[in-house]
C-alpha positions in Angstrom: 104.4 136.6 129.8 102.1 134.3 131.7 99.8 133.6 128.8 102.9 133.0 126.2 103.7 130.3 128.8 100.2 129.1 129.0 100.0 128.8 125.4 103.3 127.3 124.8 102.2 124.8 127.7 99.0 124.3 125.5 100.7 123.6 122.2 103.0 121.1 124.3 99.9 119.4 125.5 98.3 119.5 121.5 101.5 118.2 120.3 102.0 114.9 123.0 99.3 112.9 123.5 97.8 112.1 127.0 99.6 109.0 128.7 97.2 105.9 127.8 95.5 107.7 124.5 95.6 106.2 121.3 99.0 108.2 119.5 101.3 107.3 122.6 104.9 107.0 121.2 106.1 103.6 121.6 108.9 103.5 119.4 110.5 100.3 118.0 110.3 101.4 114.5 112.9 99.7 112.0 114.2 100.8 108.9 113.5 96.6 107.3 109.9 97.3 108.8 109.5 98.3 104.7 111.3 96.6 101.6 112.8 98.8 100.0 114.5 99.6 103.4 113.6 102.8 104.8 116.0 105.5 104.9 114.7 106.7 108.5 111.5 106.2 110.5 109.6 107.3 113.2 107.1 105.3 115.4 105.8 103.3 116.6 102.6 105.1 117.9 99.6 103.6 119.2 96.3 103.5 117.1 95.8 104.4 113.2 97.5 107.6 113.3 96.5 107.8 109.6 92.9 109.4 109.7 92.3 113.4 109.5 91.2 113.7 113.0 93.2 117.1 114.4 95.1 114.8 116.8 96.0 112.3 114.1 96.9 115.1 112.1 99.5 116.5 115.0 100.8 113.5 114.9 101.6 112.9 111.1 102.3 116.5 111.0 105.2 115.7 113.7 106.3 112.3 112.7 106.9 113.7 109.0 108.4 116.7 110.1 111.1 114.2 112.0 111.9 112.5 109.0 112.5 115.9 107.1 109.0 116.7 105.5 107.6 119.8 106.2 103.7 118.7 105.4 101.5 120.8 104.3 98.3 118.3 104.6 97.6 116.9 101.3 98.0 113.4 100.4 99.2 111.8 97.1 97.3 108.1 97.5 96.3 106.8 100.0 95.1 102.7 100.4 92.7 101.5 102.6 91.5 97.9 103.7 94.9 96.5 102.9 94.7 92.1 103.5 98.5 91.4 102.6 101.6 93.0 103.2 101.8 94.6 99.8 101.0 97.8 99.6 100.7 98.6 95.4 100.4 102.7 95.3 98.9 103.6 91.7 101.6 106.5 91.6 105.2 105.3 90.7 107.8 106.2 93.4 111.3 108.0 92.7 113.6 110.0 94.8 112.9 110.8 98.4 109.3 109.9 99.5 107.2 109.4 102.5 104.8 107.5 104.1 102.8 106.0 107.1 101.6 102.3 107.5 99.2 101.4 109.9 99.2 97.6 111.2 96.1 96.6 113.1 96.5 94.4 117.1 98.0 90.7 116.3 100.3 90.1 113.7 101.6 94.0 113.6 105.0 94.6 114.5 103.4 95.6 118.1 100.7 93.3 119.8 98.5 96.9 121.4 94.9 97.1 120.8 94.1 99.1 117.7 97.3 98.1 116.6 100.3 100.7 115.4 101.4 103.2 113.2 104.7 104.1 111.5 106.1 106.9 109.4 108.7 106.2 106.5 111.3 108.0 104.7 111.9 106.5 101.3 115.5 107.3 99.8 115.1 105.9 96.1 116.7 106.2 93.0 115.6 109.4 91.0 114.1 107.3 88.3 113.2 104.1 90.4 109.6 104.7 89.3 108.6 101.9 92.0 104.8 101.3 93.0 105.3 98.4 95.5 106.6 98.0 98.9 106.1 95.1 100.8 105.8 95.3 104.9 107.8 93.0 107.0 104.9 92.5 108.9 101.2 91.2 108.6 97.9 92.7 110.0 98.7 95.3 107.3 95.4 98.0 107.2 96.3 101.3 105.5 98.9 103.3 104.4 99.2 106.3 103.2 101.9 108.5 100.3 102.4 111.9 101.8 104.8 112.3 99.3 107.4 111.7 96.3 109.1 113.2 93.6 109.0 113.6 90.1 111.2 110.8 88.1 114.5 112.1 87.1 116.9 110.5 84.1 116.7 108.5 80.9 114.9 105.3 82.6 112.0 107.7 83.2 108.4 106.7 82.1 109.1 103.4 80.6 112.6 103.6 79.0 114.1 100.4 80.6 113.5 98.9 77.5 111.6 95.5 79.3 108.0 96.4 78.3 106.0 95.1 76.0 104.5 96.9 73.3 101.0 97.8 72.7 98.6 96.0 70.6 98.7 98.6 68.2 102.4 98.7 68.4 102.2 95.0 67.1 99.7 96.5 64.2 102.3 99.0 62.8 105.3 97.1 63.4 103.7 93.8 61.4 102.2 96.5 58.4 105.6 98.0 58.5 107.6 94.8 57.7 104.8 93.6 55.4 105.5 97.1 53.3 109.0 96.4 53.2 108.6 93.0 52.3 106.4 94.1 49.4 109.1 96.6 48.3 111.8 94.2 48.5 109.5 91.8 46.4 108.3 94.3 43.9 112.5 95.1 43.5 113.7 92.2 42.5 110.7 91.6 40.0 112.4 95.2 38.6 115.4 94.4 38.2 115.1 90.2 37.3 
């Protein structure tokens, strides 16, 4: 009995960070910290939570779990060396997804050295296919996509109809009406 309290006293101490180390909870988080507005969010903690360091990891594994993401450790994307508060994933984004920002000391939306992290749930459309979110504040250094899901509906993979075609979409559509041009043409010659 005494060593299933000493190692549920040990995974206490794993799981909360030592008072004054870097991944103390400060909270303050806010679902407009993110555009599209966050559906929930947990954070802030102190320092880039975002690296694969085993505390880090306790961390993310915890902050996601509190949003409703059981995570199993792989990442879809993740950005680096962010300058603006843009972050432009390369995967689109539909239907629940989740990730972590990291904002260094200064501008961030908490003045602590080495700066913040917060964790984000994303509650979007099923076919929002969206690969932008903009943070509400600057000093913007990394973020991370721990996860999303597939697009779902008719507007999925370029069906919104506001695209412009390819180069070789031109091609066919111009030898297309040229061929029917030259039908029309060679008709009426047929029957003048």
């Amino acid at each position: 009995m005494a060593a299933a309290a000493a190692g549920a006293l040990t995974l206490g101490l794993a799981a909360t960070p030592a008072a004054g180390a870097a991944g103390d909870f400060l909270g303050g988080c806010n679902l407009t910290d993110v555009t599209p507005n966050a559906g929930a969010c947990d954070g802030f903690y102190e320092g880039n939570m975002l690296n694969q360091s085993p505390p880090d990891v306790v961390i993310q594994t915890a902050a996601l779990a509190a949003l409703g993401l059981t995570w199993d450790g792989t990442l879809e994307e993740a950005q680096l060396d962010l300058n603006s508060p843009t972050i432009d994933f390369d995967t689109l984004l539909s239907g629940t997804t989740y990730i972590g920002i990291h904002w260094g000391a200064g501008q961030g939306p908490v003045d602590v050295p080495g700066g913040v992290t917060g964790f984000y749930r994303l509650d979007l459309a099923a076919d929002a296919e969206l690969d932008v979110i903009l943070s509400a504040f600057g000093s913007q250094s990394g973020a991370r996509l721990y996860f999303t899901q597939p697009c779902v509906g008719e507007d999925c993979g370029g069906g919104g109809g506001n695209e412009i075609p390819e180069p070789g979409t031109w091609a066919l559509m111009i030898l297309g009406f040229g061929a029917t041009g030259a039908m029309l043409r060679q008709r009426r010659r047929l029957f003048a």
